[in-house]
Each structure stands twice: as structure tokens, then as C-alpha cells.
C-alpha positions as CSV (number, residue, x, y, z in Angstrom):
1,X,-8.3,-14.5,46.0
2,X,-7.1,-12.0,43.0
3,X,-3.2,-12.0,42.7
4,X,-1.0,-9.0,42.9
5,X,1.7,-8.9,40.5
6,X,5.1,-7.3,41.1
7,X,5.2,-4.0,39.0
8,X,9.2,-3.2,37.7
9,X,8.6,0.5,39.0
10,X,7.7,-0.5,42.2
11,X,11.6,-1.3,42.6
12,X,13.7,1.5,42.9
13,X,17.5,1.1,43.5
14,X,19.5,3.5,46.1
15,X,22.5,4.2,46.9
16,X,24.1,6.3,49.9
17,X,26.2,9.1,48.6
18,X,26.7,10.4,52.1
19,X,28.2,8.0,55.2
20,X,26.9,4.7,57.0
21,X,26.1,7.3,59.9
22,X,24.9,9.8,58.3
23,X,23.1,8.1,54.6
24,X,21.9,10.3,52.1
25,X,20.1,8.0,49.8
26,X,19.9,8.6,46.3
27,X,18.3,7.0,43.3
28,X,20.9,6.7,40.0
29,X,19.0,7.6,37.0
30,X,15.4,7.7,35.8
31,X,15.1,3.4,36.5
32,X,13.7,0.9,34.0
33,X,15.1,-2.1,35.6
34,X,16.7,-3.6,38.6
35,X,17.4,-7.1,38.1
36,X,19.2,-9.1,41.5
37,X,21.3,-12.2,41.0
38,X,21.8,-14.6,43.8
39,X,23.7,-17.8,42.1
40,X,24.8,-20.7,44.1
41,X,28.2,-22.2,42.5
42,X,27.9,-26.3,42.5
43,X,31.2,-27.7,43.0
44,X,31.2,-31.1,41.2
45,X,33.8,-33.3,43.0
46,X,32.2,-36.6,42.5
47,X,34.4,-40.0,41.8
48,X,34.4,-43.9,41.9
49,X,34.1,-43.6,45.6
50,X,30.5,-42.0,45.1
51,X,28.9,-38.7,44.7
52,X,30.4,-35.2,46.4
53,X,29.3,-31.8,45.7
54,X,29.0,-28.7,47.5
55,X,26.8,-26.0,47.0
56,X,28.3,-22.6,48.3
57,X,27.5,-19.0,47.0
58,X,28.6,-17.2,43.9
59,X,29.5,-14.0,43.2
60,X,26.4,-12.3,43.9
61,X,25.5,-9.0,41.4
62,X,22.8,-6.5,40.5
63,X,22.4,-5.1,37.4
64,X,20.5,-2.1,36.1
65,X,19.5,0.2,33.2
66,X,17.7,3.3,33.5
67,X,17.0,6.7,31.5
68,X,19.6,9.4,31.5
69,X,18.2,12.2,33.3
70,X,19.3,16.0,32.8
71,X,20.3,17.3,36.1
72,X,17.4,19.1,38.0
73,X,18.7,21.4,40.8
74,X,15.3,20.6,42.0
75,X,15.0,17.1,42.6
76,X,17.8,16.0,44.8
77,X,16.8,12.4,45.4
78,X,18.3,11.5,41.5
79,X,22.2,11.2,41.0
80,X,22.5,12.7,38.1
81,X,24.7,10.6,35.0
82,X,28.1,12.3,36.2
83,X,27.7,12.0,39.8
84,X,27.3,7.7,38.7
85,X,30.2,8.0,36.6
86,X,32.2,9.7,39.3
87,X,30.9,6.5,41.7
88,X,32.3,4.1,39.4
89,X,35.8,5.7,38.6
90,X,36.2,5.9,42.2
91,X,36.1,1.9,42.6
92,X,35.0,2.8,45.9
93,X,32.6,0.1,47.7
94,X,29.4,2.0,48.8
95,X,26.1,0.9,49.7
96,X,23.3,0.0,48.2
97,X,19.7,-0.9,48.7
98,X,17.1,-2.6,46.3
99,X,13.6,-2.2,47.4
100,X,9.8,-0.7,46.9
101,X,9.3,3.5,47.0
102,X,7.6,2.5,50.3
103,X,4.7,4.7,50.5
104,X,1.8,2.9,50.4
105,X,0.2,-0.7,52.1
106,X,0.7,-2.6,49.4
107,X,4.6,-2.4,49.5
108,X,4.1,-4.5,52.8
109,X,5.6,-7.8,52.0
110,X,8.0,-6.8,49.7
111,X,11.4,-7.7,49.9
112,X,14.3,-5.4,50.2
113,X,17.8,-5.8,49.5
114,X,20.8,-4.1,51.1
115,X,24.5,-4.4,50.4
116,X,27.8,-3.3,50.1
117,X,29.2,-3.6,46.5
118,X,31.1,-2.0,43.7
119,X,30.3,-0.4,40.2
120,X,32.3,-2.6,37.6
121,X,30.6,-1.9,34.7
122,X,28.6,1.2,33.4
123,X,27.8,1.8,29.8
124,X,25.8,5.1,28.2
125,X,24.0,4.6,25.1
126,X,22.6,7.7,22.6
127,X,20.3,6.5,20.2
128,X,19.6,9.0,17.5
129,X,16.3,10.5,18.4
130,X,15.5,8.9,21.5
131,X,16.3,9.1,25.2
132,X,20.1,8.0,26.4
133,X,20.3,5.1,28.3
134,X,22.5,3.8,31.3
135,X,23.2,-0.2,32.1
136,X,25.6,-0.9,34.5
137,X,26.7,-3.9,37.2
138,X,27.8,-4.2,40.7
139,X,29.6,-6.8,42.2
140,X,28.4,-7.6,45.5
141,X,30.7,-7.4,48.4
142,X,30.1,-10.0,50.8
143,X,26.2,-11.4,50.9
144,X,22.6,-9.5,49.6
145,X,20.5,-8.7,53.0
146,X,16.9,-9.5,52.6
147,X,14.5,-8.4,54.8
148,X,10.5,-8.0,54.5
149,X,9.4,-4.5,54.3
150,X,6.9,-2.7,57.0
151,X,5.2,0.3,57.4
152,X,6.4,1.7,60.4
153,X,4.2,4.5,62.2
């Protein structure tokens, strides 16, 4: 059985600019990676009457970098770096998705993440000579979704 390996580009992140019933899903900068972070917090209450812990969620987060883009009146499904910045500032809670572009068979199987969550961090870097770059957190408002994605016909 050969394996298949989970390619980074694969894994796009989205966010909806528009409303929970109407989404308009777009993807924030040119993406180089989407890392998702799911800690569980181990509450160490142990004592001379024997061991006690409990095991409860942390704050959950997803961080990302990605290229900055130039804006392209053509290509509407990017944000461009203003319209991320203006998403952040806001401190609005919006949501998000993490999952695979979806348009072939061999996304089947892959997970996808959806959740509500916050900007709370966003830096811009401009190295001399080379393409600008964008890393930036959300914080997770309640729990990360995971469900199994399927080509649907």
C-alpha cells in the first residue's frame, strides 16, 4: 500500500467576509502555512490523599503566514492585505474554516475545521528584495469543528 502524504498547499484557510446566511468565503493572502492548535490544559491538583487531575481544553488557536498579494480586481476569492488588516482592527469574531481546496478525490478523507474566532495578532514583514510576508493568530472562540470531507454530487 503506497502512503499519501498531506501536502501544506492542500490546506487553504477561509474566512466569511459576508454573513452566516449568506457566506462569502474568502482566502487571506497568498497561503504558506496553516498550522491548528488543539491543547488540552492538565490541571495538577494532586495531594497526600492521592492523585487528582483533570484534563479540560485550552485555549484553542490557528496560526498562519502567507505571501502578501497585490490586489487583483480579478480574482475575488483572495482578501487582499488591507481588507485582513481591516478584519483584525475590527476585533470582530467571524468565521473561519481550515480545510482542503476540495476539487479532487483525493481530498476525501481530509479533515476540515470550522470555527468562530478572533484576529489577535497580525504582523507584515518586507524583506529587502523579496516577497512581503503576513503571520498572524486567531483565538478560537468556543471549540474547532472537525468533520471528514466528501465529495458531494
Amino acid at each position: 500500500m503506497a502512503n499519501r502524504k498531506q501536502i501544506g498547499t492542500d490546506y487553504l484557510l477561509f474566512v466569511n467576509v459576508g454573513t452566516p446566511e449568506a457566506p462569502e468565503w474568502k482566502i487571506p493572502l497568498c497561503q504558506t502555512t496553516v498550522t491548528v492548535n488543539t491543547p488540552m490544559l492538565v490541571i495538577d491538583a494532586n495531594s497526600k490523599c492521592g492523585p487528582d487531575s483533570l484534563v479540560d481544553n485550552d485555549v484553542e488557536t490557528v496560526d498562519f503566514e502567507g505571501q502578501v498579494l497585490q490586489q487583483d480586481p480579478t480574482n475575488t476569492s483572495h482578501m487582499s492585505l488591507y481588507e485582513l488588516r481591516q478584519l483584525y482592527r475590527t476585533k470582530d469574531v467571524h468565521q473561519f474554516k481550515v480545510g482542503p481546496k476540495g476539487t479532487s478525490a483525493d481530498d476525501v478523507g481530509k479533515i476540515i475545521y470550522e470555527f468562530d474566532g478572533r484576529i489577535t495578532n497580525l504582523s507584515d514583514t518586507y524583506p529587502n528584495q523579496e516577497v512581503g510576508t503576513v503571520t498572524g493568530s486567531i483565538s478560537v472562540v468556543g471549540t474547532i469543528e472537525e468533520s471528514e470531507f466528501v465529495i458531494t454530487t
